[in-house]
N, C-alpha and C positions, 0 to 999 in steps of 0.2 A: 447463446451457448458458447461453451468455449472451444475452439477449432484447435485441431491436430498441428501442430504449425511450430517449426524452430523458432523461441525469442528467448528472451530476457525479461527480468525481474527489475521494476520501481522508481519512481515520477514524483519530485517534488519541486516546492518553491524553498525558495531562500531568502531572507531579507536581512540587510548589513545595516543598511541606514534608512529606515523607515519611522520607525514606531517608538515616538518619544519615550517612553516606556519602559523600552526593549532591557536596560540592563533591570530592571526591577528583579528584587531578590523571592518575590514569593509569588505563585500564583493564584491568580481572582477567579470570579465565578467566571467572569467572560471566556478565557480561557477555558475550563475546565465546560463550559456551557459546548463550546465549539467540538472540544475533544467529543462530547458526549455524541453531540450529533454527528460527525464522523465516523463513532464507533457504529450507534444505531445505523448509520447506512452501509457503514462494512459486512456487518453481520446480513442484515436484508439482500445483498449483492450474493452473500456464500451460500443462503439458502435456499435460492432464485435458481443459482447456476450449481448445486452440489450435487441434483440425482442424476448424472450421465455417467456414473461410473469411470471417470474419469480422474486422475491429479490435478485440482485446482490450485494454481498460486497466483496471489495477486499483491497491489499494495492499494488498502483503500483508501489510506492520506493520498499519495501521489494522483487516485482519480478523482479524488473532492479537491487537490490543489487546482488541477485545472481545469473541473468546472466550476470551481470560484472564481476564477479569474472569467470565466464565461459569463456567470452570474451577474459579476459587474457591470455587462452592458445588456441585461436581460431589464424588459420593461413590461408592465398591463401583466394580464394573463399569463405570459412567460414565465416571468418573474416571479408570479405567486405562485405556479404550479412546480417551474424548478426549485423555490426555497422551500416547496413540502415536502418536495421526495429527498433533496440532500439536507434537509434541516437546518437551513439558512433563513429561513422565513423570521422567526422565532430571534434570532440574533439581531437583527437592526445596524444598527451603526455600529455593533462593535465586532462584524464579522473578519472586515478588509485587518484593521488593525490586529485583530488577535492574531489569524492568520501570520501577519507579518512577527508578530513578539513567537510565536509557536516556533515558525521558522529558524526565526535569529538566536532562540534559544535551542532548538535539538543542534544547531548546528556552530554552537559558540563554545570554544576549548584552547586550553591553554597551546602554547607555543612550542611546548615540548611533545607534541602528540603520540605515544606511542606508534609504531610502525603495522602494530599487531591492530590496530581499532581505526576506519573510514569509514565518514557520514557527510556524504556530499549531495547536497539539493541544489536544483534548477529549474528555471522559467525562459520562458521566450516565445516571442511573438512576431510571428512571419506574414506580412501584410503582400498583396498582388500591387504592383506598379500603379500609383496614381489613383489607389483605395486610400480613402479619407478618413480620417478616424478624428471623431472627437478630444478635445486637449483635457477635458475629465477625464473621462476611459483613461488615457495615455497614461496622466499624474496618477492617475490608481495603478497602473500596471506599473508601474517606477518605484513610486513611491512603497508600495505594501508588498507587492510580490517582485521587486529589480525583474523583471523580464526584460530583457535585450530586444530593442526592435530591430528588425532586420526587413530589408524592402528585394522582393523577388521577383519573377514574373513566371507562376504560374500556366496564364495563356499560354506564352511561346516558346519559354523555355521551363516545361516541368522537371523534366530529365535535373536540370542544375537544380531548381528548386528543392524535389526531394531528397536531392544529395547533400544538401549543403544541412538540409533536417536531418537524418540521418548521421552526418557527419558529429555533427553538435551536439546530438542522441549517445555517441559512440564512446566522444569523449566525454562527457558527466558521466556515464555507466562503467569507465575505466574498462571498455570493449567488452561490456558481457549483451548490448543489446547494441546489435551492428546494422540491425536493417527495421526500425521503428515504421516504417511506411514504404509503399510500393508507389512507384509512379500511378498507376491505377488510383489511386487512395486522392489523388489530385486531377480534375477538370479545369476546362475551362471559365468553370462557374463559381473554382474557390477563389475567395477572396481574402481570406486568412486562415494561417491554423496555426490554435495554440499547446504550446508544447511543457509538460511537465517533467522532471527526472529525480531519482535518487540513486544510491549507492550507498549498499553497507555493508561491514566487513567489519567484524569480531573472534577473538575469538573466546573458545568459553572462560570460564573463574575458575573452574572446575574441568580440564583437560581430560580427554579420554586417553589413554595407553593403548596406542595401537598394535601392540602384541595382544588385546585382550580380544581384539576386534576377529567374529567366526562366522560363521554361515551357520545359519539357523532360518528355520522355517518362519513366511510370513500368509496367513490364511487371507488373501487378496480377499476370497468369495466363498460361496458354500464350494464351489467345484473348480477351483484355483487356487493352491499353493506354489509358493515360490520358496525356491535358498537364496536369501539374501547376505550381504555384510552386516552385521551386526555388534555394533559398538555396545560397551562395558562399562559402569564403573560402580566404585560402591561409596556412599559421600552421605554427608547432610542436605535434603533438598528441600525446599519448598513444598508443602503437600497439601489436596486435599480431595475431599472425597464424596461423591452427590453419590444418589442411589443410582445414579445410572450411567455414572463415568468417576473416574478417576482424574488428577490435573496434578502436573509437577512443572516447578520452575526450575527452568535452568540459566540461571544468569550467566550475562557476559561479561568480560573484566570490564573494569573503569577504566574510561581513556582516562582521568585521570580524580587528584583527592576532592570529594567534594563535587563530583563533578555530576552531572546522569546517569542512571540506570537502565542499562536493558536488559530486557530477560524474553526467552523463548516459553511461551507454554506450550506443552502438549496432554492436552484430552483425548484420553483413551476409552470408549465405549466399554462398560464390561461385558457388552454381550459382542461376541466378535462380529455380526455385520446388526450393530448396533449404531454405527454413521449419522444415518438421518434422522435418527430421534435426538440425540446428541444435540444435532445442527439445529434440530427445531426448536431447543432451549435456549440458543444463544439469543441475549438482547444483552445492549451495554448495560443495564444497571444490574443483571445476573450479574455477568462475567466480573464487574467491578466490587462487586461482593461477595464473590468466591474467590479470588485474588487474595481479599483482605481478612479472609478468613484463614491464610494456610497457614499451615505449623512445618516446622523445620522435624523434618523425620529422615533417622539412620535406612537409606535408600539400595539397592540395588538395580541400579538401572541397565535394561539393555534397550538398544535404542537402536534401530536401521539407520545406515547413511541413507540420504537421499536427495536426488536433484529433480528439480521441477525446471520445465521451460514450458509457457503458456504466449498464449497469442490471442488476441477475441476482438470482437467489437460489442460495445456497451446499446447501440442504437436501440436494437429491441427491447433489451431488456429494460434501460431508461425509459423507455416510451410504454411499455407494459407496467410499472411504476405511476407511472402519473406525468413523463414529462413530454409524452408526445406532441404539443404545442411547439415543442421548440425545434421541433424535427421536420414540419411542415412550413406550407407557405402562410401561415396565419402566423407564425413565429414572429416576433419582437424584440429586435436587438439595436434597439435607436439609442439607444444610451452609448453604444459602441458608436456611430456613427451620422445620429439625427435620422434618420429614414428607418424604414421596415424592410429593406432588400437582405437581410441575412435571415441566414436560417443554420441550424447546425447540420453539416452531415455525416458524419458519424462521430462516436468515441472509441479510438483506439488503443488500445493498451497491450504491452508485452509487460512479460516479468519472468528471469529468473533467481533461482533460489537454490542455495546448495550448502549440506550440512554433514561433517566431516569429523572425524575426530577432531580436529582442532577449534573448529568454530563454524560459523556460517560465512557466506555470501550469498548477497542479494542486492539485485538491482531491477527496477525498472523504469517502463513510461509511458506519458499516456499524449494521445495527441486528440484535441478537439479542432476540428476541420469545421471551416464556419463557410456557406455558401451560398449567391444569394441566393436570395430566398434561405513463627513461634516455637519450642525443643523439646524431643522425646529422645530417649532412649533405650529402647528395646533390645533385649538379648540378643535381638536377632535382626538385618536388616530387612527391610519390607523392600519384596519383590515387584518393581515394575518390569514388568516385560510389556513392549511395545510390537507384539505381533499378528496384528490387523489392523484394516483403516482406522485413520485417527486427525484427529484436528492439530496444527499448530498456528499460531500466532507469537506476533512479535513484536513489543511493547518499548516504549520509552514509560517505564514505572511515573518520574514527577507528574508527568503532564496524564497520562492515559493515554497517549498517542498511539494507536494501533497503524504499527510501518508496515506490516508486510502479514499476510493469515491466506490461509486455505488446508485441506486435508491432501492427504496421502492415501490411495488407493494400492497404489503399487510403486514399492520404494527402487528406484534404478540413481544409479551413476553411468 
């Protein structure tokens, strides 16, 4: 479940010089194969953790980037049961490598970068003093995800260890996530943890006027209303329409010509505490075909600000999945290091997220602690109003990359 708890938003890998590949001008099925199984485990994470009545925001590239790099030294049993539930199994030999082109590509832009658009990923890999790792493992965490190794010591000095994580966490998230881990979070028995990061910042194609922005009513529940801020505009948007939600894209500018697309969707229930039926639709090849179904319609949008800060650990809910093997002492991580003394002990992730008339920001991170063991135009424009729980998601369009998704219960700044 997801805990009450101040963090930050989003966890990724980066790769500059890995993947022969990497400048290729179109993408393959391998790619587009990876996307899908990301998506599929995004959506299964939001529908696990949605019914607490609670603001979920997460990023579920940033938690599939590092547990792929975990996967990497996963073996037997482990192995097959981690590649079921993140959808790595099915991939083979072209999981490391996509990963790495995925990376180099959301994250590859011209020199002129606008000021207004940041997309910064990261890896890194925090080993205990005189823990052995494998020179495979190693060239795979170099080569496909650049993770920086860095040598700590855990045992006797955690205090510095989790600081210098944190530290490193602070800066990839340009300070939106300051404290990724607690001394707690590290024993004597860790022997590495690996860490993920993103950072994004946009803003919209389509700018709200902040003189348009009023308090209006948002129906949290049957017996909860709120006056929130509510953002205005009225545009051509991306639209379309299921019988039991609504979905409009809201693109964000191009960092530059030619360059990637991102766009925010938000699905809106038509029934106002219509949330979980919603969520129980989502699979990636819906979501990919209602995307591809929308038509450009004259829009009136009004839209709550809202910021999300999330905090959790993944352990249960992975291990209620299918990956409980790797959580235990029966775990298999000799591919990391030639023996069976690791085991995972938790997966933790912060993420926040925050959406403004101008654009978004969002960052987060995840750490895996290893231990041993189309155009209309109507008269008139069609009103969305966005006032009760609602889904959003937050897409790289080429690839399907889902960066950052969860719903809004109660919209605050």
């Amino acid at each position: 479940m997801f805990k009450k708890h101040v963090t930050s938003l989003l966890l990724f890998c980066f790769s500059l010089n890995a993947f022969c590949v990497a400048d290729q001008a179109k993408i393959d099925n391998s790619i587009l194969n990876l996307t899908k199984a990301n998506n599929t485990f995004a959506f299964e994470l939001l529908q696990r953790e949605g019914g607490n009545g609670e603001n979920i925001g997460f990023s579920p590239y940033c938690i599939s980037s590092a547990l792929a790099m975990t996967f990497a030294g996963a073996a037997n049993q482990t192995l097959i049961s981690m590649g079921q539930v993140l959808g790595f199994g099915a991939l083979g030999n072209t999981l490391n490598p996509s990963f790495s082109w995925l990376n180099h590509d959301l994250t590859t832009f011209p020199s002129d970068l606008p000021e207004d658009f940041r997309l910064y990923l990261g890896n890194s890999l925090w080993i205990q003093k005189g823990q052995k790792l494998l020179p495979n493992f190693l060239e795979t965490m170099n080569t496909y995800y650049t993770a920086g190794l860095r040598t700590v010591d855990f045992e006797r000095q955690p205090d510095a260890a989790i600081a210098g994580i944190n530290s490193w966490v602070n800066e990839k998230t340009n300070g939106k996530i300051t404290d990724l881990l607690e001394v707690d979070d590290s024993t004597r028995f860790t022997r590495m943890i690996l860490v993920s990061s993103i950072y994004f910042k946009s803003k919209w194609a389509l700018i709200f006027n902040k003189k348009l922005t009023t308090q209006r009513p948002f129906f949290a529940s049957q017996d909860k209303t709120l006056s929130v801020p509510t953002m205005a505009n009225t545009a051509y948007y991306p639209y379309f329409e299921h019988s039991d939600f609504a979905m409009i894209e809201l693109p964000y500018i191009h960092p530059s010509q030619n360059a990637q697309e991102f766009s925010m969707y938000i699905l809106l229930p038509k029934q106002q505490q219509g949330l979980a039926e919603v969520e129980s639709l989502l699979r990636a090849e819906a979501f990919s075909a209602w995307t591809s179904s929308m038509q450009s319609k004259d829009i009136f949008l009004l839209l709550p600000k809202f910021k999300i800060i999330s905090s959790f650990s993944l352990k249960n809910t992975l291990s209620e999945m299918g990956m409980a093997n790797a959580f235990s002492l029966q775990a298999d991580f000799s591919r990391m290091t030639g023996d069976k003394a690791l085991k995972i002990g938790d997966v933790i992730h912060k993420a926040f997220i925050a959406v403004d008339e101008s654009g978004t920001e969002a960052a987060a991170a995840t750490a895996v602690t290893m231990m041993t063991t189309s155009v209309m135009n109507p008269s008139q424009p069609l009103l969305f109003k966005v006032d009760h729980p609602f889904v959003f998601i937050i897409t790289e369009k080429m690839t399907q990359a889902i960066l950052f998704m969860g719903h809004v219960q109660t919209p605050g700044l």
